[in-house]
Residue frames as qw, qx, qy, qz and C-alpha x, y, z in Angstrom:
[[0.659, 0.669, -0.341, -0.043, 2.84, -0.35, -10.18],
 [0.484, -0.439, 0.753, 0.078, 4.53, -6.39, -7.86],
 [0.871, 0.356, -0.278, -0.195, 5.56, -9.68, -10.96],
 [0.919, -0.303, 0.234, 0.094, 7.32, -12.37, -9.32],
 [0.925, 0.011, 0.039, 0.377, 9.74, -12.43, -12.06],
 [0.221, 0.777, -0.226, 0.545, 11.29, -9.07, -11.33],
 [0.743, -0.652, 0.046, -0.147, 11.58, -10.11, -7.72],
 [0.594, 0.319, -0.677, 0.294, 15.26, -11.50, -6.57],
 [0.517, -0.322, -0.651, 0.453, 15.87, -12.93, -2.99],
 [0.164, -0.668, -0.024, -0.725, 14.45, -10.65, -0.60],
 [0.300, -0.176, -0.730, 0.588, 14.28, -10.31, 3.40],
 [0.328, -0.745, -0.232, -0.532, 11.18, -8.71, 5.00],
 [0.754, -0.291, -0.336, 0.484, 13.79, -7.95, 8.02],
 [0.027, 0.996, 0.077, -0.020, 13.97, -4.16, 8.78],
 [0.773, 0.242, -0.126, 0.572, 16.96, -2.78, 8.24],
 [0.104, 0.453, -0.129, 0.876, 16.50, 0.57, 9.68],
 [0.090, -0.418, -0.714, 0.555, 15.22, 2.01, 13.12],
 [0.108, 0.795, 0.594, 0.059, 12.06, 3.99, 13.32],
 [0.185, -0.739, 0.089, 0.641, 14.32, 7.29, 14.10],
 [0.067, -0.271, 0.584, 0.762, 15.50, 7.27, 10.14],
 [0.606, 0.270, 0.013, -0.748, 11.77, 7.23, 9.35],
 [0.889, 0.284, 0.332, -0.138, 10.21, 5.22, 6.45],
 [0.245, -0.448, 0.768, 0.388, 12.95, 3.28, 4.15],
 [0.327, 0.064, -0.845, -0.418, 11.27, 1.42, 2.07],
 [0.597, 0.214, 0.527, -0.566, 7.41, 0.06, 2.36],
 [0.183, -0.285, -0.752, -0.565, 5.13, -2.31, -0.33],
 [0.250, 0.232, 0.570, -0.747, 1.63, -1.27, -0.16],
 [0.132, 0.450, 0.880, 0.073, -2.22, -1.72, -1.29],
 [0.198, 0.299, 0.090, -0.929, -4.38, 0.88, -2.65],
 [0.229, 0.481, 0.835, 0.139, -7.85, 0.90, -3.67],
 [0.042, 0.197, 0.127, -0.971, -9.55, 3.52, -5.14],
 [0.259, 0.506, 0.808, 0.155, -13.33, 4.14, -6.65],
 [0.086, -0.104, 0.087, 0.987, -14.37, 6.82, -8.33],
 [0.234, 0.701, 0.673, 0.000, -18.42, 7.43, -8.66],
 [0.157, 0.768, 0.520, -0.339, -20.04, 10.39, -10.33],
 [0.183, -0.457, 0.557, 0.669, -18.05, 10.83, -13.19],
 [0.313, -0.116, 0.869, 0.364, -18.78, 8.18, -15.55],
 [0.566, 0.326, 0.282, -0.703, -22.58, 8.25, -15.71],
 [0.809, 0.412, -0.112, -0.405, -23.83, 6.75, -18.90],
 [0.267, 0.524, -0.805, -0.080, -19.98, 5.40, -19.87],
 [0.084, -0.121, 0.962, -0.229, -20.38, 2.18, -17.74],
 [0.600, 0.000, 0.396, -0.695, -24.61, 1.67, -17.66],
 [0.795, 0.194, -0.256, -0.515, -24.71, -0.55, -19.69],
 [0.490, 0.173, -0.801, 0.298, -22.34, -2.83, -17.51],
 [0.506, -0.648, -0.529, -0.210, -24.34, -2.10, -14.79],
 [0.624, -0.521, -0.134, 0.568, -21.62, -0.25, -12.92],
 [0.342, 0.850, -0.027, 0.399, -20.63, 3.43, -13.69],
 [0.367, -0.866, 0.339, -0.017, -17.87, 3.42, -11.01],
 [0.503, 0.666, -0.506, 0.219, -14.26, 3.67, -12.13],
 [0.847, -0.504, 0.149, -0.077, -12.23, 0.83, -9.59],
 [0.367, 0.780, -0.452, 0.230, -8.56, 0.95, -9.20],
 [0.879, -0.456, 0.107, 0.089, -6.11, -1.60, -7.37],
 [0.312, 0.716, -0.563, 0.269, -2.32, -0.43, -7.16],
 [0.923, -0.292, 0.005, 0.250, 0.03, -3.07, -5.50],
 [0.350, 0.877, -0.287, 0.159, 3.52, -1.37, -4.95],
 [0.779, -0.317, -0.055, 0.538, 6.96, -2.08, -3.95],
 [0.081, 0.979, -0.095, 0.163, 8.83, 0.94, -2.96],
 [0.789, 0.093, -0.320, 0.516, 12.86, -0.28, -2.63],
 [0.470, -0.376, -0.056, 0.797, 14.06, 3.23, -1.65],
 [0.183, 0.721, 0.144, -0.653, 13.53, 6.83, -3.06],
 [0.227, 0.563, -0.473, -0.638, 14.80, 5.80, -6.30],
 [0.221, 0.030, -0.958, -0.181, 13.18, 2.51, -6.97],
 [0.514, 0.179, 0.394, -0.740, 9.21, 1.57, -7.43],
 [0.046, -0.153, -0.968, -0.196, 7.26, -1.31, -8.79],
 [0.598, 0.273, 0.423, -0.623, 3.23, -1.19, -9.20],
 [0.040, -0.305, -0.909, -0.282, 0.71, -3.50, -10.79],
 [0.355, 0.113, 0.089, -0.924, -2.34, -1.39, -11.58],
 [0.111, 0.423, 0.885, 0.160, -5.99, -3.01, -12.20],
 [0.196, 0.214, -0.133, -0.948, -8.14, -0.89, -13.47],
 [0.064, 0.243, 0.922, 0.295, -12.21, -1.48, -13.86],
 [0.380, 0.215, 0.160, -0.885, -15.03, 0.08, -15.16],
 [0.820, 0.064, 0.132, -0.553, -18.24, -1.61, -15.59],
 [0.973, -0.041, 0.216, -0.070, -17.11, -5.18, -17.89],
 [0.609, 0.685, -0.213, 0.339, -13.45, -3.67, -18.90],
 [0.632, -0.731, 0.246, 0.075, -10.42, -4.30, -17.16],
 [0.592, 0.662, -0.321, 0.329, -7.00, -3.36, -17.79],
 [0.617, -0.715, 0.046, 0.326, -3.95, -4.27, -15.92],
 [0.284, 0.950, -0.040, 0.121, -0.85, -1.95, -15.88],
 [0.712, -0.625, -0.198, 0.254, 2.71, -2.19, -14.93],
 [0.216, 0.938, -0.172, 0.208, 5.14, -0.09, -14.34],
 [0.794, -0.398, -0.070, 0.455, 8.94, 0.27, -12.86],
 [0.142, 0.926, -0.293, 0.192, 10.97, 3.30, -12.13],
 [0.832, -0.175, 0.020, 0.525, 14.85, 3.32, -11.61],
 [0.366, -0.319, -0.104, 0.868, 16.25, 6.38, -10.67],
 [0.218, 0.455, -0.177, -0.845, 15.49, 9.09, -13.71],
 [0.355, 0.065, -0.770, -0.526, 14.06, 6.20, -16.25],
 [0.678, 0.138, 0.595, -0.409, 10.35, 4.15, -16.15],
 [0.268, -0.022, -0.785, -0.558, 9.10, 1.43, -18.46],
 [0.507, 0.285, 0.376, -0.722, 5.61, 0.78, -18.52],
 [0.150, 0.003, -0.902, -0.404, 3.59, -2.08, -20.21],
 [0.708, -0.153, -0.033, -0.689, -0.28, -2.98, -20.65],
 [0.942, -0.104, -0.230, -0.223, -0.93, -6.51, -19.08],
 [0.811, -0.480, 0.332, 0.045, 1.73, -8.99, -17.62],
 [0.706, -0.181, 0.500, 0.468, 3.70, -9.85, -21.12],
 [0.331, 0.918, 0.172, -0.136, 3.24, -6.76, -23.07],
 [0.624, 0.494, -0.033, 0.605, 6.07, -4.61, -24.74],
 [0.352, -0.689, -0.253, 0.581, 7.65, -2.56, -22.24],
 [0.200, 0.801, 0.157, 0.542, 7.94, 1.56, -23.08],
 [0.554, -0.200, -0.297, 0.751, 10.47, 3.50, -22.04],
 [0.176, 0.782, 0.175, 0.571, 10.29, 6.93, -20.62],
 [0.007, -0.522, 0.359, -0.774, 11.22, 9.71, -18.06],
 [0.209, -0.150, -0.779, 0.571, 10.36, 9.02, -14.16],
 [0.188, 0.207, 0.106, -0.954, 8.26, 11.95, -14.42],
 [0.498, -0.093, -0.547, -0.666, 5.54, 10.49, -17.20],
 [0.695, -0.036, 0.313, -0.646, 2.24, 9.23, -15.96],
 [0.803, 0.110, -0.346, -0.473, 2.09, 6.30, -18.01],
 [0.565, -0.027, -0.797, 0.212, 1.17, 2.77, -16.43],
 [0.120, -0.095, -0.523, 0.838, -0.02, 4.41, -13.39],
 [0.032, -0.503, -0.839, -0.207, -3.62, 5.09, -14.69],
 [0.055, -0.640, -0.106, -0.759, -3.52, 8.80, -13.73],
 [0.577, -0.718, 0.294, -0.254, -3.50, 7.92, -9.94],
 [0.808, 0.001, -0.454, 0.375, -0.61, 7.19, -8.13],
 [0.573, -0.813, -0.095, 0.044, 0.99, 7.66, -4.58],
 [0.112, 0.882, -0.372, 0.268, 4.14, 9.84, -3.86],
 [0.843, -0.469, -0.248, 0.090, 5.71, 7.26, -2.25],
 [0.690, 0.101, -0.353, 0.624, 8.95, 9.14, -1.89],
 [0.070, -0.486, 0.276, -0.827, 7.37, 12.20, 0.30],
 [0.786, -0.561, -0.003, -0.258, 6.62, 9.66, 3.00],
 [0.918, 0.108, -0.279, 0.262, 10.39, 8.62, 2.75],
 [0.547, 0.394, -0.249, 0.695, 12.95, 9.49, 5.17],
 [0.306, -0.323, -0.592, 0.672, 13.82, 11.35, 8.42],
 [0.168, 0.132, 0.045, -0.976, 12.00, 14.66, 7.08],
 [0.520, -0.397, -0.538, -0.532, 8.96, 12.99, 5.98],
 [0.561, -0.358, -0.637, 0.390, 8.79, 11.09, 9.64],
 [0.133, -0.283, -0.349, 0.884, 9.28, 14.93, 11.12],
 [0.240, -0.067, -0.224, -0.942, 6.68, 16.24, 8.95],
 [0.561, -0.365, -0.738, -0.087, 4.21, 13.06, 10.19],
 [0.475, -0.546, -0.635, 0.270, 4.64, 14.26, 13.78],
 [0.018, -0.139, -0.068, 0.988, 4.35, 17.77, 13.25],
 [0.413, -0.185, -0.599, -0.661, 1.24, 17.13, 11.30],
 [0.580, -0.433, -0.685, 0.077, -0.22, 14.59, 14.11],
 [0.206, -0.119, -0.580, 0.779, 0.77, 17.44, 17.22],
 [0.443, 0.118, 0.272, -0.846, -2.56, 18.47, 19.09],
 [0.690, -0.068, -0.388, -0.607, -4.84, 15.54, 17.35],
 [0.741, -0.002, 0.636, -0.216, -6.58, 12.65, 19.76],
 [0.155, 0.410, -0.886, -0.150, -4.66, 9.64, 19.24],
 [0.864, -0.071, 0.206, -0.454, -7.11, 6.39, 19.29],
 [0.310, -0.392, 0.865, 0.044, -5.16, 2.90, 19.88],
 [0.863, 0.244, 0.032, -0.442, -6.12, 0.25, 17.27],
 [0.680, -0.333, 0.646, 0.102, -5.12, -2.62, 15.98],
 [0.532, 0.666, -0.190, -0.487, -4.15, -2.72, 12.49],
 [0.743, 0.322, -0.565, 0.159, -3.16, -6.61, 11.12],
 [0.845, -0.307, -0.222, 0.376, -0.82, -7.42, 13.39],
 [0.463, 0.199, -0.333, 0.797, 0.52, -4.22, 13.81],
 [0.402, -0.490, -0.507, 0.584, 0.09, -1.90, 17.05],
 [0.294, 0.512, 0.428, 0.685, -1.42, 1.23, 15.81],
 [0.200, 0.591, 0.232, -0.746, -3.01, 4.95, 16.42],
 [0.232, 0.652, 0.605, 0.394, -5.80, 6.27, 14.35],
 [0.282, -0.425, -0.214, 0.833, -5.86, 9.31, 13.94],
 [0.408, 0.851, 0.322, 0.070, -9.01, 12.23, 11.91],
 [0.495, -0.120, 0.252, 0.823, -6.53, 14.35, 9.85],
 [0.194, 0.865, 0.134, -0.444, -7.50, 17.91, 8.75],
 [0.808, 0.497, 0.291, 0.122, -7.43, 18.09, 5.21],
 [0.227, 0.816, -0.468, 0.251, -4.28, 21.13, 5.09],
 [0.645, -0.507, 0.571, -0.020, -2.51, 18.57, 7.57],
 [0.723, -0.003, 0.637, 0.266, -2.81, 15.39, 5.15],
 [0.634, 0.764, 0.001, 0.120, -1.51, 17.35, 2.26],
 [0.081, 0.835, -0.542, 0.054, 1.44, 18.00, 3.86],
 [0.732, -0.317, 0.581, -0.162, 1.60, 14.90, 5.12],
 [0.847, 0.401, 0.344, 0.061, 1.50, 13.59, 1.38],
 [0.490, -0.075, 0.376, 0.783, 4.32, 15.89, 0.58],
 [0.145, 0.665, 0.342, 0.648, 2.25, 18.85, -1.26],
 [0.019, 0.520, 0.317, 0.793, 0.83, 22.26, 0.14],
 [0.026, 0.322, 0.784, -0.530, -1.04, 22.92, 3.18],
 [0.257, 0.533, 0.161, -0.790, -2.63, 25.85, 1.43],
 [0.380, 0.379, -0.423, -0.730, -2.97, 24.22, -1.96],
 [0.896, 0.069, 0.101, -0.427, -5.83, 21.29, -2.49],
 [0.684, 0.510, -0.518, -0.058, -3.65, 19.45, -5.11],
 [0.700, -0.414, 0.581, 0.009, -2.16, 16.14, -3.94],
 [0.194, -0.295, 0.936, -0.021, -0.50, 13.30, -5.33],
 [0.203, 0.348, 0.895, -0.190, -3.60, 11.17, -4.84],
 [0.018, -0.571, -0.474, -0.670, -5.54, 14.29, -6.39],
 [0.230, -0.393, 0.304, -0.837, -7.62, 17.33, -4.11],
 [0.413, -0.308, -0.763, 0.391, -7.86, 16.50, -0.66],
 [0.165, -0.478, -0.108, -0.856, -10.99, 19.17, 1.30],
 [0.749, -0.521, -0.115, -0.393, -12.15, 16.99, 3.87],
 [0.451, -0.665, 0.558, -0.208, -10.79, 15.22, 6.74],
 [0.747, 0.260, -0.604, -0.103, -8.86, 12.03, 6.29],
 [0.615, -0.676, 0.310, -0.262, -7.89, 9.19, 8.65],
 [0.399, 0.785, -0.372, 0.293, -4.81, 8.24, 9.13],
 [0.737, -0.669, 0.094, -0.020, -3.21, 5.56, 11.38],
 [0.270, 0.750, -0.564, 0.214, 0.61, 5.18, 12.28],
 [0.714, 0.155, -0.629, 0.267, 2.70, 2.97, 13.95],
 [0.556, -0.750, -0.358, -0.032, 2.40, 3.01, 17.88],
 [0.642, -0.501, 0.301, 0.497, 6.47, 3.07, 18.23],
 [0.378, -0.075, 0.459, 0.800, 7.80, 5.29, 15.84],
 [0.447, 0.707, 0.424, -0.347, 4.79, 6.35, 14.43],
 [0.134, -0.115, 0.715, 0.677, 5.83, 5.07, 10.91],
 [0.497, 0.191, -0.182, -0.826, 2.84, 5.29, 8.22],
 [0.368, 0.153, 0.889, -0.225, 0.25, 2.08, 8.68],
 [0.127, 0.560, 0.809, 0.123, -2.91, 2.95, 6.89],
 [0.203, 0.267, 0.104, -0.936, -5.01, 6.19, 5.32],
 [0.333, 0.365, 0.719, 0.488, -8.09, 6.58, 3.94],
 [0.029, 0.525, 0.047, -0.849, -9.27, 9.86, 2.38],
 [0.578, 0.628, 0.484, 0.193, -11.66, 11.05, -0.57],
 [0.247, -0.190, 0.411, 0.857, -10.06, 13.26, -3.39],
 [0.452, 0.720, 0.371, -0.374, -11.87, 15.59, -5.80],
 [0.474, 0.307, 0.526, 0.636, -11.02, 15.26, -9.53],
 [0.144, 0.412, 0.187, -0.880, -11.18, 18.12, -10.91],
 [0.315, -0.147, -0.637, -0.688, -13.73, 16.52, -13.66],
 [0.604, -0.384, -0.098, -0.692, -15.89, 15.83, -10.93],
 [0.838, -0.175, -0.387, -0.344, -17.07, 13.63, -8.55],
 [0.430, -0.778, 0.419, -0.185, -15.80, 11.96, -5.80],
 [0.776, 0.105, -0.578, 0.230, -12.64, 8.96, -5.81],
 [0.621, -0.692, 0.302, -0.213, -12.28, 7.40, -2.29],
 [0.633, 0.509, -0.583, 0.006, -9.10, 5.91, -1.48],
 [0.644, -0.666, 0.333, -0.176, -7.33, 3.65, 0.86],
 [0.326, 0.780, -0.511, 0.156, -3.79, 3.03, 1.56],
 [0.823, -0.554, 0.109, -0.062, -2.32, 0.23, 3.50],
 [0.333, 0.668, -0.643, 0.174, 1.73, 0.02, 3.88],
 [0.935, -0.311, 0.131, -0.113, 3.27, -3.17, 4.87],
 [0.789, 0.208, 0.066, 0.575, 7.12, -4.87, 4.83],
 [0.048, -0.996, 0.022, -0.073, 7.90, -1.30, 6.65],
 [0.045, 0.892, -0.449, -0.006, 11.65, -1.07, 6.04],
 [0.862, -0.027, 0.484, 0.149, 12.33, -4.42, 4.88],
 [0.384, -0.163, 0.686, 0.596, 15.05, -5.36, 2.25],
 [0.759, 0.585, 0.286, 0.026, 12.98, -4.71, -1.23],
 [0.430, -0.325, 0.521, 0.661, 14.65, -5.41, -4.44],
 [0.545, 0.798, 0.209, -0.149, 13.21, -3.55, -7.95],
 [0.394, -0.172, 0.623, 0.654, 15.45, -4.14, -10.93],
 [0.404, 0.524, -0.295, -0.689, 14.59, -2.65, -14.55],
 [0.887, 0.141, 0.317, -0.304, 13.14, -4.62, -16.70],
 [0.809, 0.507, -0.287, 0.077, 15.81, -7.61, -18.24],
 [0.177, 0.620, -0.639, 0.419, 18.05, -7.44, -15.71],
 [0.306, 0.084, -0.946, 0.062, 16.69, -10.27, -13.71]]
């Protein structure tokens, strides 16, 4: 929940060391949901529900996504922008924006990522508590130096900032293992992907990729340049 013309001058220069965790990330999610829809979509030939979140996360109080949403030959796109306690939220690119609380769902298509319980030095400690005792497997992710790593599903809830003991994420219920790669130095957050049970059924697989780890971003409400 990214539009060029909310953008202002930006640096994709870190600004922070890996010791003060994640600062600020933009990232890529895909999700698909099958075995829900059934009939809803057959006649598009496609009954699976396809989600694409682009985000810019400035800092715990500042967040940008562009949502795409498609199910069989319908497609909606969504955006959104929080500042501090306030979002607005609009259908398409030059819609009317709607204001409302940080908290509300709308613009966000009923999935979206916590991005502020991967921020900070206590998320970062709760990453490598989470990761102690699991075989670490060196990979290359892009161009960055990585571990992969299978995550037990009460791990990568906490990891997301919820429960160990309680399904519920963010992202929706997590029951199975997820995987989960980090940064080689620092082991900042690189890539997950994990499947989620709705609790209307079926099954919505996601995957996460974070880039522009602790770079300058800038997210301004909408009208303010």
């Amino acid at each position: 929940m990214v539009v060029l013309a909310l953008v202002g001058c930006r640096s994709n220069t870190p600004t922070h060391s890996a010791a003060d965790g994640l600062q600020s990330f933009r990232y890529d999610l895909t999700a698909v949901t099958t075995g829900v829809f059934g009939d809803a979509a057959a006649g598009a030939g496609d009954a699976s529900l396809k989600v694409a979140v682009t985000g810019d996360v400035a800092d715990t109080h500042r967040e940008r996504t562009l949502t795409e949403m498609k199910l069989g030959a319908s497609t909606v796109n969504l955006e959104r922008v929080r500042v501090d306690d306030k979002a607005w939220s609009r259908e398409g690119k030059s819609g009317n924006w709607s204001q409302g609380p940080a908290s509300a769902t709308s613009g966000t298509a009923g999935l979206g990522l916590d991005s502020t319980a991967l921020l900070g030095a206590d998320a970062r400690a709760r990453i490598k508590t989470a990761l102690e005792g699991l075989t670490a497997t060196d990979e290359q992710v892009g161009d960055v130096a990585a571990q992969r790593y299978t995550v037990p599903a009460e791990r990568m809830r906490v990891i997301l900032g919820a429960s160990a003991t309680g399904e519920q994420t963010s992202l929706g219920r997590i029951n199975k293992d997820s995987t989960f790669w980090v940064t080689k130095d620092g082991q900042l957050p690189v890539k997950f992907v994990t499947d989620t049970s709705p609790t209307t059924g079926g099954t919505v697989h996601i995957e996460i990729t974070m880039r522009d780890r602790n770079a300058t971003i800038e997210v301004k409400q909408p009208g303010q340049g």
